[in-house]
C-alpha positions as CSV (number, residue, x, y, z in Angstrom):
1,X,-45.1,8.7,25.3
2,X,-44.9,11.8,23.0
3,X,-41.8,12.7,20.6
4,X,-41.1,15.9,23.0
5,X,-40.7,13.6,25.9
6,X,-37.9,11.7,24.5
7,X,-34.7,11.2,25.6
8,X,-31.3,9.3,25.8
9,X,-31.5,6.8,28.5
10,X,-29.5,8.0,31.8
11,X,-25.6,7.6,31.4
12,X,-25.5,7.5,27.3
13,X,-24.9,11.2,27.1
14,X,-21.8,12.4,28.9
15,X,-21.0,15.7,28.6
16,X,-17.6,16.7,27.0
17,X,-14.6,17.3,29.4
18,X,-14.0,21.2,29.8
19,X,-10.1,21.4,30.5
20,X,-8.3,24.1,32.3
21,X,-11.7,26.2,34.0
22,X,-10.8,26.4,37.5
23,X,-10.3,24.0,40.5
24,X,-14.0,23.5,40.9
25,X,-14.0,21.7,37.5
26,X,-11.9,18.8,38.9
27,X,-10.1,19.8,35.8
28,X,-8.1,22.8,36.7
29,X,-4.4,23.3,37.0
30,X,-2.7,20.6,35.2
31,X,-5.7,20.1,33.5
32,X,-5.6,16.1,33.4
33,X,-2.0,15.8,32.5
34,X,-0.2,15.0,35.3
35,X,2.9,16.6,36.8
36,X,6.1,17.3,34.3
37,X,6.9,15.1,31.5
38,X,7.2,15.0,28.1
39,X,3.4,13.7,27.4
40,X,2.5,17.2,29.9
41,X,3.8,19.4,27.5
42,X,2.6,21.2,24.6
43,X,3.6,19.6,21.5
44,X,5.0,16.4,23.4
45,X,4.5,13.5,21.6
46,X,6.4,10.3,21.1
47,X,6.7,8.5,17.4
48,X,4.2,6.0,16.9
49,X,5.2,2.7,17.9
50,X,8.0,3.8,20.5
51,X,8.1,1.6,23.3
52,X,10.5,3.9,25.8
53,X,14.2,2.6,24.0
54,X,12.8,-0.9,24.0
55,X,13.1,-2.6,20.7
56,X,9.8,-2.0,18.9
57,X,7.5,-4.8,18.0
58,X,7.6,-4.3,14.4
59,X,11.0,-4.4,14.6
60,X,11.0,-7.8,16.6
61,X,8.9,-9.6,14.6
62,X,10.3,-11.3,11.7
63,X,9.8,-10.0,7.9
64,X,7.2,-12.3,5.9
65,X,6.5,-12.3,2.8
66,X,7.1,-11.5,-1.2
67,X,6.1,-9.8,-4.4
68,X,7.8,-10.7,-7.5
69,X,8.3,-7.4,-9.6
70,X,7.6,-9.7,-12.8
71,X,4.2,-10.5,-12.0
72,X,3.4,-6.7,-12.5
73,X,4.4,-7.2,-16.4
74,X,2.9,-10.8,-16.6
75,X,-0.7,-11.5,-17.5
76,X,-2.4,-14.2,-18.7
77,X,-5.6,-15.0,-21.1
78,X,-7.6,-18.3,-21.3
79,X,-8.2,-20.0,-24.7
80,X,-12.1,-19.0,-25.0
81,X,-11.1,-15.3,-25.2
82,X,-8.2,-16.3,-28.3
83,X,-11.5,-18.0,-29.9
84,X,-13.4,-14.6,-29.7
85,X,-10.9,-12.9,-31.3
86,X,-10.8,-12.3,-35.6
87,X,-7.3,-11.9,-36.0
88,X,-5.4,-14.9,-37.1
89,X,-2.4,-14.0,-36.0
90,X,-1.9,-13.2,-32.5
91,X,0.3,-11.2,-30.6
92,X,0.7,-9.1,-27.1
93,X,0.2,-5.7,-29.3
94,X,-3.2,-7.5,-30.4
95,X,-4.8,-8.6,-26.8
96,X,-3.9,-4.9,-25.7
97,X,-5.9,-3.0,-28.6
98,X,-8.6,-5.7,-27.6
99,X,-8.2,-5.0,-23.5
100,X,-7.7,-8.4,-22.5
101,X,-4.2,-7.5,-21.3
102,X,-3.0,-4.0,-19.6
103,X,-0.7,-1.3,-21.1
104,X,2.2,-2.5,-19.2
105,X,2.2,-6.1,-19.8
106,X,5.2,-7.2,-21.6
107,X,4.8,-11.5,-21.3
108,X,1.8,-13.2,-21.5
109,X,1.0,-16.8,-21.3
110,X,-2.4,-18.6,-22.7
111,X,-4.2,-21.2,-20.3
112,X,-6.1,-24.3,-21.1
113,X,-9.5,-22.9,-20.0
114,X,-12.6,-23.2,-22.9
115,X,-12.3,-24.3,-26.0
116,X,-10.9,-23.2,-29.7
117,X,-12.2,-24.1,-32.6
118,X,-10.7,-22.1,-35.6
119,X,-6.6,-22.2,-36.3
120,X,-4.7,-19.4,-34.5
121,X,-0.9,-18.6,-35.1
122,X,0.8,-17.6,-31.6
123,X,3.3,-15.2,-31.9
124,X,5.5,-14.0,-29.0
125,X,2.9,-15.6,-26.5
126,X,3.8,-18.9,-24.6
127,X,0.9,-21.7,-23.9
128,X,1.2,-23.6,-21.3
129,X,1.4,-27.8,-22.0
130,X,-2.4,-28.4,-22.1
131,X,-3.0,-24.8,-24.4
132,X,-0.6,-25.9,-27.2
133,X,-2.1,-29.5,-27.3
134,X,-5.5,-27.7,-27.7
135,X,-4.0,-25.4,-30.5
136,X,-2.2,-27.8,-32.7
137,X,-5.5,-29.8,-32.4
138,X,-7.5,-26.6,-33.6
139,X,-4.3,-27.1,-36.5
140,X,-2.7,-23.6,-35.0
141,X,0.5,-22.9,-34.9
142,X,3.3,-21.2,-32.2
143,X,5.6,-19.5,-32.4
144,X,8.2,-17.7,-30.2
């Protein structure tokens, strides 16, 4: 076997259809379209989805599903990241110039994950029940 003997295997190659070249083509005349109709002519089409006047499936089918428009403007941060932080005080204007929060995020909420060992003062930011126990243990403070 040489590299100039090679060759697809019989029947993988099939050469492309040439439309509209004659009645000996087996492709002449209507050219594989059929006889009248709306698919037969140039520029027929139907939407996608249209199922002849039939209501469409997507339209059967029940809706599912839900996305709350507050979760776009509600993030959350995790105790160890408060702990990495200098700043005593601690605000949403704070976590954004630090980037653990997004530009657009107008409530946050701290969650009991880590540990924080230095006093913090929560301002504006709600902890959720096992958060503020760690905090006022840490001898923080909260407030709204």
């Amino acid at each position: 076997m040489n590299l100039n003997t090679l060759k697809p295997a019989l029947g993988e190659k099939t050469l492309r259809k040439r439309v509209g070249r004659g009645m000996g083509s087996g492709m002449g005349k209507t050219s594989g379209r059929g006889h009248k109709g709306q698919k037969s002519r140039s520029g027929g089409f139907t939407k996608i989805g249209f199922e002849g006047g039939q209501m469409p499936l997507q339209r059967r089918l029940p809706k599912v599903g839900f996305t709350s428009r507050v979760s776009s403007i509600t993030s959350q941060v995790t105790l160890s990241q408060l702990d990495k932080l200098s700043e005593k005080d601690i605000t949403i204007d704070v976590l954004k110039k630090h980037n653990l929060v997004t530009k657009n995020i107008s409530r946050v909420k701290v969650m009991l994950s880590g540990e924080i060992n230095r006093p913090i003062n929560l301002v504006g930011i709600k902890p959720t029940k096992g958060a503020k126990a760690a905090i006022e243990a840490a001898k923080g403070t909260i407030s709204e």
